[in-house]
C-alpha positions as CSV (number, residue, x, y, z in Angstrom):
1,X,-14.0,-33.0,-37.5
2,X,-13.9,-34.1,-33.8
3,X,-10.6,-35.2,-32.5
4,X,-9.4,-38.4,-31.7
5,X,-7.9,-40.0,-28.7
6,X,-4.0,-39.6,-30.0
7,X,-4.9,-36.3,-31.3
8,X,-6.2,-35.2,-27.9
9,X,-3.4,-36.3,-26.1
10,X,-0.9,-34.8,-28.3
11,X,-2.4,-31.2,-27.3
12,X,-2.5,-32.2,-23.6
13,X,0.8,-33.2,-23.5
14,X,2.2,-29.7,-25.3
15,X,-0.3,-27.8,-23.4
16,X,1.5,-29.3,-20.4
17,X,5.3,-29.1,-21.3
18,X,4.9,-25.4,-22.6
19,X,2.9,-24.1,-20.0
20,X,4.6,-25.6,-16.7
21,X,6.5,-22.5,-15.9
22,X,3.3,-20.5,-15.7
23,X,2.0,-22.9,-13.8
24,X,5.1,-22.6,-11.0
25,X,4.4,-18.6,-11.4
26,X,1.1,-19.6,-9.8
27,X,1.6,-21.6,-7.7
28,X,4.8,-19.2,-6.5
29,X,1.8,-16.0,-6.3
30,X,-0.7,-18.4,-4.4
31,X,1.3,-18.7,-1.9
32,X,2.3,-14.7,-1.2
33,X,-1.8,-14.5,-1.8
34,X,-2.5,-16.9,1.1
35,X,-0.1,-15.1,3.0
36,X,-1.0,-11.4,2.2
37,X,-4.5,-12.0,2.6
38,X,-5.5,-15.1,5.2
39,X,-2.5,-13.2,8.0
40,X,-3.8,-15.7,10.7
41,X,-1.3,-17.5,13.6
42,X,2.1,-19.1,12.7
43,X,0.6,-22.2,14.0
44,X,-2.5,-22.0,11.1
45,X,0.1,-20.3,8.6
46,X,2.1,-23.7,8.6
47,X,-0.8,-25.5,7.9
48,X,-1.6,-23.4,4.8
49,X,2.5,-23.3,4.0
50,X,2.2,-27.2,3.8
51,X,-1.3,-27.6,2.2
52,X,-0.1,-25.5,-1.1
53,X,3.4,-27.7,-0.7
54,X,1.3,-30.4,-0.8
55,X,-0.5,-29.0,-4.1
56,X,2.2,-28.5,-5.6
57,X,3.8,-31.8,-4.9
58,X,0.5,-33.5,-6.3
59,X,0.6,-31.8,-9.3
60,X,4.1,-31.1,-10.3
61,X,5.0,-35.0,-10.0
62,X,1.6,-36.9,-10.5
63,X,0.2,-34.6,-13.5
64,X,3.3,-33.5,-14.8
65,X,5.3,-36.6,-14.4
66,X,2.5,-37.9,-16.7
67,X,3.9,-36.2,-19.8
68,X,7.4,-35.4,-19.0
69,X,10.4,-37.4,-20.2
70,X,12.8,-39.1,-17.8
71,X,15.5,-35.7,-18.2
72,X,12.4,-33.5,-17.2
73,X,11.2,-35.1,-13.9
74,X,14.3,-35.4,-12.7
75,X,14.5,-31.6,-13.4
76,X,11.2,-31.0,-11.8
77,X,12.1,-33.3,-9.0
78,X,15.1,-31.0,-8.4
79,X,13.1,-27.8,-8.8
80,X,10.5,-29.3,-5.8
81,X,13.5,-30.0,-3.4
82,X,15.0,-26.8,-3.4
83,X,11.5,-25.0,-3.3
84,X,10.8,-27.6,-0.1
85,X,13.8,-26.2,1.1
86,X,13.4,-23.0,0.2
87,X,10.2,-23.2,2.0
88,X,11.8,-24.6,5.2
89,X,14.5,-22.4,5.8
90,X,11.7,-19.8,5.4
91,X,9.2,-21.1,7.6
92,X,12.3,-21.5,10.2
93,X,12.8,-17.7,9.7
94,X,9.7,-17.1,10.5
95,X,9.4,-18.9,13.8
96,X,12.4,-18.2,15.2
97,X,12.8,-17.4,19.1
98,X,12.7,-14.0,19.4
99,X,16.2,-12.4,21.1
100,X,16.8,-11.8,24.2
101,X,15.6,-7.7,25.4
102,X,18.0,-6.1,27.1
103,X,17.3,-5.3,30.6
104,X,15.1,-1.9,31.2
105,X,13.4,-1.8,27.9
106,X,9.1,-1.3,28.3
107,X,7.0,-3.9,26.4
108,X,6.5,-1.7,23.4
109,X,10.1,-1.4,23.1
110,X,10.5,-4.4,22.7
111,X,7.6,-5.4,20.6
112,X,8.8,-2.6,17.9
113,X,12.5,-3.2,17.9
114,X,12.0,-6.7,17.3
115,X,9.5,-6.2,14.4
116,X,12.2,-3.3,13.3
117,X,15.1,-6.3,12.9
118,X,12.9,-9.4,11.5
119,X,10.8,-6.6,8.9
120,X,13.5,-5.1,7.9
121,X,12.0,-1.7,8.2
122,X,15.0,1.2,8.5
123,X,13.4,3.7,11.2
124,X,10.4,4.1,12.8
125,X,8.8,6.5,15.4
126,X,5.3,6.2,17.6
127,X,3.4,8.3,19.6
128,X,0.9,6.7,21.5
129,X,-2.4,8.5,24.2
130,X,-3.9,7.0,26.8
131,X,-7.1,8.5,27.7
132,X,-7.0,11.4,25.8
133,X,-3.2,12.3,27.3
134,X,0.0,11.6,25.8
135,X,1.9,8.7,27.1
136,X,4.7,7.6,25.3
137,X,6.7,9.0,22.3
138,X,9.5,6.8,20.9
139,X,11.8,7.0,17.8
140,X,13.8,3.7,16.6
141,X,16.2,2.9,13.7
142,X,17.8,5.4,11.2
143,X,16.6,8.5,9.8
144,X,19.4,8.5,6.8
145,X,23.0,7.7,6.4
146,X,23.6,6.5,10.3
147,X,21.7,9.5,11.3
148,X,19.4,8.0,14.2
149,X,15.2,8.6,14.0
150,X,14.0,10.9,16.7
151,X,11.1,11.5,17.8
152,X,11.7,15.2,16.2
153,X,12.3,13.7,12.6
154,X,10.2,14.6,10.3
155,X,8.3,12.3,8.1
156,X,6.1,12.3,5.2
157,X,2.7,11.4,6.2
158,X,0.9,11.7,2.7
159,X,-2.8,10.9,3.8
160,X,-2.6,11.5,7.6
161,X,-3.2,15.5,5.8
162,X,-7.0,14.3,5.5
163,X,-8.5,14.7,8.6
164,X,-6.7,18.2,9.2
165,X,-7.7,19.4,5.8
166,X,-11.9,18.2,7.2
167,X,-10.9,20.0,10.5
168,X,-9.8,23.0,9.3
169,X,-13.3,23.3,7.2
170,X,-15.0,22.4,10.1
171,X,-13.6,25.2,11.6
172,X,-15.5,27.2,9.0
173,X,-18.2,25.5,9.0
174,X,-18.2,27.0,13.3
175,X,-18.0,30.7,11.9
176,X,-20.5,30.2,9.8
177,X,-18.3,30.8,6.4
178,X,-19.3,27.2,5.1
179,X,-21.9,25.1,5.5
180,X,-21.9,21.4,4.7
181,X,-25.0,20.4,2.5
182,X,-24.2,23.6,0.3
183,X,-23.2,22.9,-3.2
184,X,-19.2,23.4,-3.5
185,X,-19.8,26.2,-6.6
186,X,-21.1,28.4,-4.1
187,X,-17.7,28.7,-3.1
188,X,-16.0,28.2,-5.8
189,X,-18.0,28.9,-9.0
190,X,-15.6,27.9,-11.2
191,X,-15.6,24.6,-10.1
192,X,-17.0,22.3,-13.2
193,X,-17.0,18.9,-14.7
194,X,-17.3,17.0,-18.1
195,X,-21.1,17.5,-17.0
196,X,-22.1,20.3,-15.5
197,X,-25.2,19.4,-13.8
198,X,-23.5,16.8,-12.1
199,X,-20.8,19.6,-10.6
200,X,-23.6,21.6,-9.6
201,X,-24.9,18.8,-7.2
202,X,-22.2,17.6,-4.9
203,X,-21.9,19.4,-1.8
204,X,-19.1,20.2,1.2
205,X,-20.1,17.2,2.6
206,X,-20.0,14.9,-0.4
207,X,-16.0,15.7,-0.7
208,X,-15.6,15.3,3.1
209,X,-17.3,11.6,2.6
210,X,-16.1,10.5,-0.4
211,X,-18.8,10.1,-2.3
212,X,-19.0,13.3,-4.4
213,X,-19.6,10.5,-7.6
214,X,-15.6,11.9,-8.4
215,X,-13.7,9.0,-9.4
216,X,-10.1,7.8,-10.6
217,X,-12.4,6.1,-12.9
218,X,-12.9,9.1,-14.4
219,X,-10.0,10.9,-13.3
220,X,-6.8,9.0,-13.5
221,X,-4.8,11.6,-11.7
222,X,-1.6,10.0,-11.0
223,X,-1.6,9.6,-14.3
224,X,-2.1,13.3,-15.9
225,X,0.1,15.9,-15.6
226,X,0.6,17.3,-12.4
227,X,-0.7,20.4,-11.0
228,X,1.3,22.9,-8.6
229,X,-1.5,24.0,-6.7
230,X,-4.9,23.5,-5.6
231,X,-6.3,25.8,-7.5
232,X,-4.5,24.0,-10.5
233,X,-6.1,21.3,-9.5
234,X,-9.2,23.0,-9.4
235,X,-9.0,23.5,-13.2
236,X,-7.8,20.7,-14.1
237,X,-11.1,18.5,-12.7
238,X,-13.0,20.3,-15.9
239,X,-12.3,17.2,-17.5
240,X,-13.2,14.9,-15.2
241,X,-15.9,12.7,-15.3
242,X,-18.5,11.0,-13.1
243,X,-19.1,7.5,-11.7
244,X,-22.1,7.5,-10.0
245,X,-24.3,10.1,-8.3
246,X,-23.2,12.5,-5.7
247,X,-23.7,10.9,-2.4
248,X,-24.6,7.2,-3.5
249,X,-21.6,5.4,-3.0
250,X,-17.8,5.7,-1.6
251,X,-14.8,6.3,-4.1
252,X,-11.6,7.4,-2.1
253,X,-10.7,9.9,-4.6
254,X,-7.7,12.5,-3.3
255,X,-8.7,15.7,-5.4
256,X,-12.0,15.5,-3.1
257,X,-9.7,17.1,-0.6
258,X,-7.7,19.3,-2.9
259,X,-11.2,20.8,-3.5
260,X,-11.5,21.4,0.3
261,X,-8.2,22.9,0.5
262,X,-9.0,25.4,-2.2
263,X,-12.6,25.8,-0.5
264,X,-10.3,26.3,3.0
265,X,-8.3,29.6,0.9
266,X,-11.2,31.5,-0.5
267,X,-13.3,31.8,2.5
268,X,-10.2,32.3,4.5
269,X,-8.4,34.7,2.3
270,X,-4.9,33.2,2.7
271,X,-2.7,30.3,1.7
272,X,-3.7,27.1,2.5
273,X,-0.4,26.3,4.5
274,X,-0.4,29.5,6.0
275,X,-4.2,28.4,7.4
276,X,-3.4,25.2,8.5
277,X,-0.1,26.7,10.1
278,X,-1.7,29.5,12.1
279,X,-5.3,27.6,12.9
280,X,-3.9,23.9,13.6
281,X,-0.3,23.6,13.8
282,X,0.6,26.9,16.2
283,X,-2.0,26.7,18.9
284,X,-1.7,22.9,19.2
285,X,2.2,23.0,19.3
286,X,3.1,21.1,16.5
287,X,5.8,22.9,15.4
288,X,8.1,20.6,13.4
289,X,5.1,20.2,10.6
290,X,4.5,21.5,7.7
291,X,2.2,21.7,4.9
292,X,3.1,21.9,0.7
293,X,1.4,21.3,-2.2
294,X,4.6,19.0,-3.4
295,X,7.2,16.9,-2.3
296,X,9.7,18.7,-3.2
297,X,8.4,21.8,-1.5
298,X,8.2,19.8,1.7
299,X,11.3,18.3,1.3
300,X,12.6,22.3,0.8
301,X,10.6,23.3,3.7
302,X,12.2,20.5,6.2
303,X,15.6,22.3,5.0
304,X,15.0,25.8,5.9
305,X,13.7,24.5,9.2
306,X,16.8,22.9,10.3
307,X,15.2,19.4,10.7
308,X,15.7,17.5,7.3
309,X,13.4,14.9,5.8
310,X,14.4,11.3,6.9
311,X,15.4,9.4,3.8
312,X,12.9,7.2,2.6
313,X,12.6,3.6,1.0
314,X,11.1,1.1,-1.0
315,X,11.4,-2.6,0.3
316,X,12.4,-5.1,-1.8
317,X,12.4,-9.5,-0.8
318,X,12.9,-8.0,2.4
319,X,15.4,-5.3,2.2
320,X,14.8,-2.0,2.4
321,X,16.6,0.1,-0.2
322,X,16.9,3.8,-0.1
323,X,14.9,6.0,-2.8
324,X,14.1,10.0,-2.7
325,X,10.2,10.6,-2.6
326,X,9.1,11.4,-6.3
327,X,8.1,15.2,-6.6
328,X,4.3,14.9,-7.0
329,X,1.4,16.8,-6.1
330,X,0.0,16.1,-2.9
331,X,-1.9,19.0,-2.1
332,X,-4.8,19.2,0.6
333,X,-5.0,15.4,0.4
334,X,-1.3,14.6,1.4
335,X,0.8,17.4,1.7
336,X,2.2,16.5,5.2
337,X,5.4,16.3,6.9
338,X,5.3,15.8,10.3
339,X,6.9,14.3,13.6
340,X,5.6,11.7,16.2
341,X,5.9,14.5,19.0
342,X,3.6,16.4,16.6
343,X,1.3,13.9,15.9
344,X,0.7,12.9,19.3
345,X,-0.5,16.2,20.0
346,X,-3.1,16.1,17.0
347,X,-4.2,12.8,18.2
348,X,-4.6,13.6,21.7
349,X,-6.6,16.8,20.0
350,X,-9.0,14.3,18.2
351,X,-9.8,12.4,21.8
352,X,-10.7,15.5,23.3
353,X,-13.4,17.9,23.3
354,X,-12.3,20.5,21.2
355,X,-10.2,22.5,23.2
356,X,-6.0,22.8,24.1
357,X,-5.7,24.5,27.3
358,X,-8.6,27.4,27.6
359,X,-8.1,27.6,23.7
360,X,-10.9,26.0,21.5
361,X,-9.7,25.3,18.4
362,X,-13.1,23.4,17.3
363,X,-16.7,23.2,18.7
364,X,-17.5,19.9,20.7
365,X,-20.0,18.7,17.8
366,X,-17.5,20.1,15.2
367,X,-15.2,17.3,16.8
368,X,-17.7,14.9,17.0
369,X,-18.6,15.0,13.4
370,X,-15.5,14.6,12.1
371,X,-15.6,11.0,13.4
372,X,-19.6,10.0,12.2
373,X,-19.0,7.8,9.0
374,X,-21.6,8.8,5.8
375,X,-24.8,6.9,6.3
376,X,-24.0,3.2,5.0
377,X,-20.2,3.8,4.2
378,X,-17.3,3.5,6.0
379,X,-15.9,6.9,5.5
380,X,-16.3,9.8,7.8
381,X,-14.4,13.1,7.7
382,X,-10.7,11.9,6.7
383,X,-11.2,9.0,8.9
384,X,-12.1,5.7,8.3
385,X,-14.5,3.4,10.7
386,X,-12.8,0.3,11.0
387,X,-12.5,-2.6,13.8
388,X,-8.7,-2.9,15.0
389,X,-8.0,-5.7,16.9
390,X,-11.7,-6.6,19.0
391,X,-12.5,-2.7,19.1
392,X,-14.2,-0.2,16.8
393,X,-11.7,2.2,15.9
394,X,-11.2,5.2,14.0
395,X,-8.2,4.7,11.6
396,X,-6.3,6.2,8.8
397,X,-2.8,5.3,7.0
398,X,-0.7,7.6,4.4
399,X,1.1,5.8,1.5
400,X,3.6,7.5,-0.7
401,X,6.2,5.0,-2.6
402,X,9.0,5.6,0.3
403,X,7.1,6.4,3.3
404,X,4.2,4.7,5.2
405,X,2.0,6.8,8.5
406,X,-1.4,5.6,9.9
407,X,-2.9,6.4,13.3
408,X,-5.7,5.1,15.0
409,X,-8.1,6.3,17.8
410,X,-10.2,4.5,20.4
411,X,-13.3,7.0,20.6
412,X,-14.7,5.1,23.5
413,X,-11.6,5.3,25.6
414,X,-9.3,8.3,24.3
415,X,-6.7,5.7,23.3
416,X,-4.9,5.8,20.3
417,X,-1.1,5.7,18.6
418,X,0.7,6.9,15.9
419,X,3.2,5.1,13.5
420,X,5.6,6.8,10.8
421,X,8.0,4.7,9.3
422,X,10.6,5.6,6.3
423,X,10.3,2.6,4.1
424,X,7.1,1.3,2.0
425,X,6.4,-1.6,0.3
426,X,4.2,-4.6,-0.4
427,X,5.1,-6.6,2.7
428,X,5.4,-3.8,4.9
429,X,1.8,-2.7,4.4
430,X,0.4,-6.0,4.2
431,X,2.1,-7.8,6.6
432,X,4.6,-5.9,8.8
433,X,2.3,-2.7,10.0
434,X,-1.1,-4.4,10.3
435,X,0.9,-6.5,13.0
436,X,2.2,-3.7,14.6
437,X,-1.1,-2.2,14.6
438,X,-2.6,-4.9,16.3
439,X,0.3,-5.4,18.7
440,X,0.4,-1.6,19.8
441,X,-3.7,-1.8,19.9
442,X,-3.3,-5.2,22.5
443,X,-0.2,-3.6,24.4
444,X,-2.6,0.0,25.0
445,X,-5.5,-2.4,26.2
446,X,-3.0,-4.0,28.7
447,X,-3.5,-7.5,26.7
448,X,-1.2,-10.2,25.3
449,X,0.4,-9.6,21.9
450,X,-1.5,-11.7,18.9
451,X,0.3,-14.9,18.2
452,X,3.5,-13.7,16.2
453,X,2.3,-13.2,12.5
454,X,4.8,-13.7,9.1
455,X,8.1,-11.4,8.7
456,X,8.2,-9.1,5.7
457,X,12.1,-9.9,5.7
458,X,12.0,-13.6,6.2
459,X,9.1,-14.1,3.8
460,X,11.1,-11.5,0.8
461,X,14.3,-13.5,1.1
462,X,11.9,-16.4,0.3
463,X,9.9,-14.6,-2.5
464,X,13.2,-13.7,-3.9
465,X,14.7,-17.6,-3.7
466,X,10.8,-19.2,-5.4
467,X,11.6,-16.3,-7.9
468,X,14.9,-17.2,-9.0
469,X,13.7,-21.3,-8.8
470,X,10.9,-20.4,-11.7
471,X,13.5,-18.1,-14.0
472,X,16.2,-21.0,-13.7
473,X,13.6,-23.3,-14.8
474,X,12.3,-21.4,-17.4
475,X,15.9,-21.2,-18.8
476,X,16.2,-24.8,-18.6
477,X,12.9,-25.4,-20.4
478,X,14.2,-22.8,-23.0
479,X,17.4,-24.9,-23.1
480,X,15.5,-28.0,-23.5
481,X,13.2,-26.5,-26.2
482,X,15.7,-25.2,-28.3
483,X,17.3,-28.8,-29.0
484,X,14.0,-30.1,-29.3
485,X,11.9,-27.6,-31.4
486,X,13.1,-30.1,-34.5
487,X,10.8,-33.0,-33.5
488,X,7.7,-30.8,-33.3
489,X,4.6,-29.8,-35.3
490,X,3.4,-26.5,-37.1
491,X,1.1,-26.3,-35.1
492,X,2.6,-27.4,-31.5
493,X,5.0,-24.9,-32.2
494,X,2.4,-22.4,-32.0
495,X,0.8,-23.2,-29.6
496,X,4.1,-23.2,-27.1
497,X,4.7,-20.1,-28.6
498,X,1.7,-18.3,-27.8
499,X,1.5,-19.8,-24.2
500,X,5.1,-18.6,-23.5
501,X,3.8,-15.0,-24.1
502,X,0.9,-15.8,-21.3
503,X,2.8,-14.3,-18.7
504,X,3.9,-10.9,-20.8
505,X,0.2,-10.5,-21.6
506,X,-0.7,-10.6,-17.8
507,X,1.9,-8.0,-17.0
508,X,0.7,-5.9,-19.2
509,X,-2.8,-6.2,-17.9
510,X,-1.8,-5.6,-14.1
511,X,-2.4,-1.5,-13.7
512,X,-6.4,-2.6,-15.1
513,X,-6.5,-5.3,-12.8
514,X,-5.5,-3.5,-9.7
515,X,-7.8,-0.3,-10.8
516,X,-10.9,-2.8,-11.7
517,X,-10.5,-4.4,-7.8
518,X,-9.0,-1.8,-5.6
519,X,-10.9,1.5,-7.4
520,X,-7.7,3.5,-7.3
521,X,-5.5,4.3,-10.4
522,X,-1.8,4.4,-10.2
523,X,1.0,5.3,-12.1
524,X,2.8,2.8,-13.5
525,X,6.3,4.1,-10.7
526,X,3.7,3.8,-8.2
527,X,2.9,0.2,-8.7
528,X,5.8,-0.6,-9.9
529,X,7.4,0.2,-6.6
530,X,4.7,-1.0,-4.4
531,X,5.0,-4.2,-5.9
532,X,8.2,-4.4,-7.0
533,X,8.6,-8.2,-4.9
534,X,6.0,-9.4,-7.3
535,X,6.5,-7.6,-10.3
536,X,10.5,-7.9,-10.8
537,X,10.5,-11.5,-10.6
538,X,7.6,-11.6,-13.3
539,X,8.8,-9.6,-15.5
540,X,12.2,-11.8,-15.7
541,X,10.0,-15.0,-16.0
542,X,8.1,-13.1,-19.0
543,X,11.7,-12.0,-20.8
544,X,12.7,-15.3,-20.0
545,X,9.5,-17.0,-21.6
546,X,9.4,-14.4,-24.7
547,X,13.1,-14.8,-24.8
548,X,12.4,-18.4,-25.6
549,X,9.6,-18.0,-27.7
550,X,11.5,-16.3,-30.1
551,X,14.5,-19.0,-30.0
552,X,11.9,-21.7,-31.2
553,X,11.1,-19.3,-33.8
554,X,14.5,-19.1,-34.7
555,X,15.4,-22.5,-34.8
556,X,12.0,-23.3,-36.7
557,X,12.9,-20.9,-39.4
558,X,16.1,-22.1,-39.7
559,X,15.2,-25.8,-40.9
């Protein structure tokens, strides 16, 4: 039987009252969207800032008002002034004049020490070449406990570990012990999948480019137990499965390069650290790195060295809080420590030809190979091909939950930088280092800085205020529901019910989201920490709206 008008209106109207706190959670992650992914000029980041207020406005007042009694928009009417100024002392944060140098600091100095202060980030060190030569190495910030960052102070780098794992195959492939378009079980015959035909196909070159067909599709491996060696890991991908054929498509997929690791020790005949170190790390100089299958050995390896591991951190609304590294395995995909003295060597290494000195460490085409993306993809040998700033650039960044690294190269010119920094988080990476990417890239070209982007700090400190705005209403609305709950139906107390458990039910589906549109699977620490400004304040907002589910449940019963 079809509704009728009344009927209709009755389900609008308790559609509306019990699902208005959802809708503020949207409106709240809307925003930080627009933000994270539009990143254009404060001048167009205003405009968006006041075209969502605007929304908001519209529909909090003229749809809502609608339905609401008197108590409730005067509630919602509160809840919009102190998000306006929420909003405005935010936005003033964001534009504000930047401080006053002090005399003698270069340009970069002051580009970097002022993103240091307004992002919050704890310490920081850069290495940047011009023209194949090293040209500036600088350390800012703390290391750990007051302890200041050098440019000496090692790092973890995580990722960064890529491109020296492909060059130190490439180095085989120049003796002749490897050769690229040979199947991987010729060098490691053990090496086998969930279907052996398809291990039998993918090549040296397949794992350098990503596109072996290997998957965390189908092998979740921040989720399994971790192994303590590459060839651990090398057992362990028996169980792994397939998502496409080998060289069709790209799927950044880390045990790729444990395989090349393991690859790196059999036709060597020794350890892969023990490789890298006597092959890479001694005849370039880079003698404050090191190389570990695990955190924890790193972290033990930056002790016996004399030259402890700076302390990272996960930010959090803007404020970096200090957290040890977990102890996973990181193996030949991202088992790097290193230093921005070190690292400016490596990169000044990539720009050249091949050689340090009278030393060649890697054949001119070797070099050059390295840096030629897969036909069609965007992947090449542990470097990415990507446009930074107005100029094609070879780029890569390392991400662990407390520490961040990328570096970039300019082929065409020989220029490049380095930047480690101790802290991670969602702002950081989306927000905070793309701008100092794209500062460093238009200071090296000897061009004026991009118009001054959004603050990680700033912008947390407001993410943190909408937050707490949404719970408080949601504990209002659970107030008002609980003196309420008398007047209503069976069945409109279901339905508030099960729209108050909307937001728990999208919580839970967040680690599927983020695999289904980012192709990488995390562990739930991992994401939890990476997004811990996003996920923190919903999770309160679900307790809060299950929390009040339940007391309308209670109340029902209890008539």
């Amino acid at each position: 039987m079809p509704f009728t008008r009344e009927q209709f209106l009755a389900v609008f109207v308790a559609y509306n009252e019990a699902v208005w706190p959802v809708q503020v959670l949207a409106y709240v992650l809307g925003l930080l969207m627009a933000v994270l992914i539009i990143r254009p000029s404060a001048q167009r980041n205003r405009v968006v800032a006041a075209g969502l207020a605007a929304m908001w406005l519209w529909t909090g007042v003229g749809y809502h008002g609608m339905n609401f009694s008197a108590q409730c928009q005067r509630a919602w009417r509160l809840a919009l002034r102190a998000g306006f100024a929420c909003l405005a002392l935010t936005s003033g944060l964001l534009v504000a004049a930047t401080a006053p140098a002090a005399s003698g600091q270069s340009a970069v100095d002051r580009f970097l020490l002022d993103r240091l202060e307004r992002d919050g980030i704890p310490g920081l060190s850069i290495a940047i070449i011009e023209r194949g030569r090293v040209s500036l190495v600088r350390a800012y910030g703390e290391a750990a406990n007051g302890r200041p960052m050098r440019v000496d102070t090692p790092l973890a780098a995580a990722s960064l570990m890529k491109s020296i794992t492909a060059a130190c195959v490439m180095q085989l492939v120049d003796t002749g012990q490897v050769e690229l378009d040979q199947p991987v079980q010729l060098y490691l015959p053990e090496f086998t999948l969930s279907d052996p035909g398809a291990a039998a196909a993918i090549t040296v070159r397949h794992l350098l480019h990503h596109n072996s067909g290997l998957a965390d599709s189908g092998y979740p491996e921040m989720r399994l137990p971790q192994p303590a060696s590459v060839a651990a890991r090398l057992t362990n991908l028996a169980a792994a499965r397939t998502g496409g054929a080998p060289g069709t498509a790209f799927h950044y997929f880390n045990p790729n390069y444990d395989l090349l690791a393991r690859i790196v020790e059999v036709q060597s005949a020794m350890p892969f650290q023990d490789y890298v170190e006597r092959f890479i790390f001694t005849p370039l100089g880079m003698r404050s790195s090191a190389v570990r299958p695990t955190m924890q050995a790193l972290r033990r390896a930056a002790l016996v060295s004399g030259q402890p591991l700076a302390q990272g951190h996960v930010e959090a609304f803007g404020l970096a809080v200090a957290m040890d590294e977990g102890d996973g395995f990181l193996g030949g995909a991202g088992g790097l420590t290193t230093t921005a003295e070190d690292m400016a060597q490596w990169l000044a290494f990539q720009a050249g030809d091949g050689t340090v000195g009278d030393r060649r460490i890697l054949s001119t085409k070797g070099l050059s190979r390295l840096h030629v993306p897969a036909y069609g993809q965007v992947y090449a040998m542990g470097w990415f091909s990507a446009a930074v700033g107005w100029r094609q650039a070879l780029f890569h960044n390392g991400i662990l939950s407390t520490f961040y690294a990328e570096m970039t190269l300019f082929p065409d010119t020989g220029d490049g930088f380095v930047i480690l920094a101790n802290v991670n988080g969602l702002l950081p990476v989306r927000l905070a280092f793309p701008a100092i990417r794209e500062g460093l890239a238009a200071l090296i070209a000897r061009q004026p800085l991009p118009p001054s982007s959004l603050y990680s700090r700033p912008l947390g400190a407001g993410l943190f205020l909408a937050w707490l705005a949404v719970c408080l209403a949601a504990l209002f609305d659970l107030w008002r529901r609980s003196r309420a709950v008398a007047s209503f139906s069976r069945w409109r107390v279901a339905l508030g019910v099960t729209l108050r458990l909307v937001p728990l039910l999208l919580l839970i589906t967040v680690p599927w989201t983020v695999a289904h549109f980012s192709d990488r699977v995390f562990s739930v620490q991992a994401l939890g920490l990476a997004m811990i400004d996003i996920l923190a304040g919903w999770l309160v907002v679900a307790l809060v709206e299950v929390a009040a589910a339940a007391a309308v449940l209670r109340r029902r019963s209890h008539e």
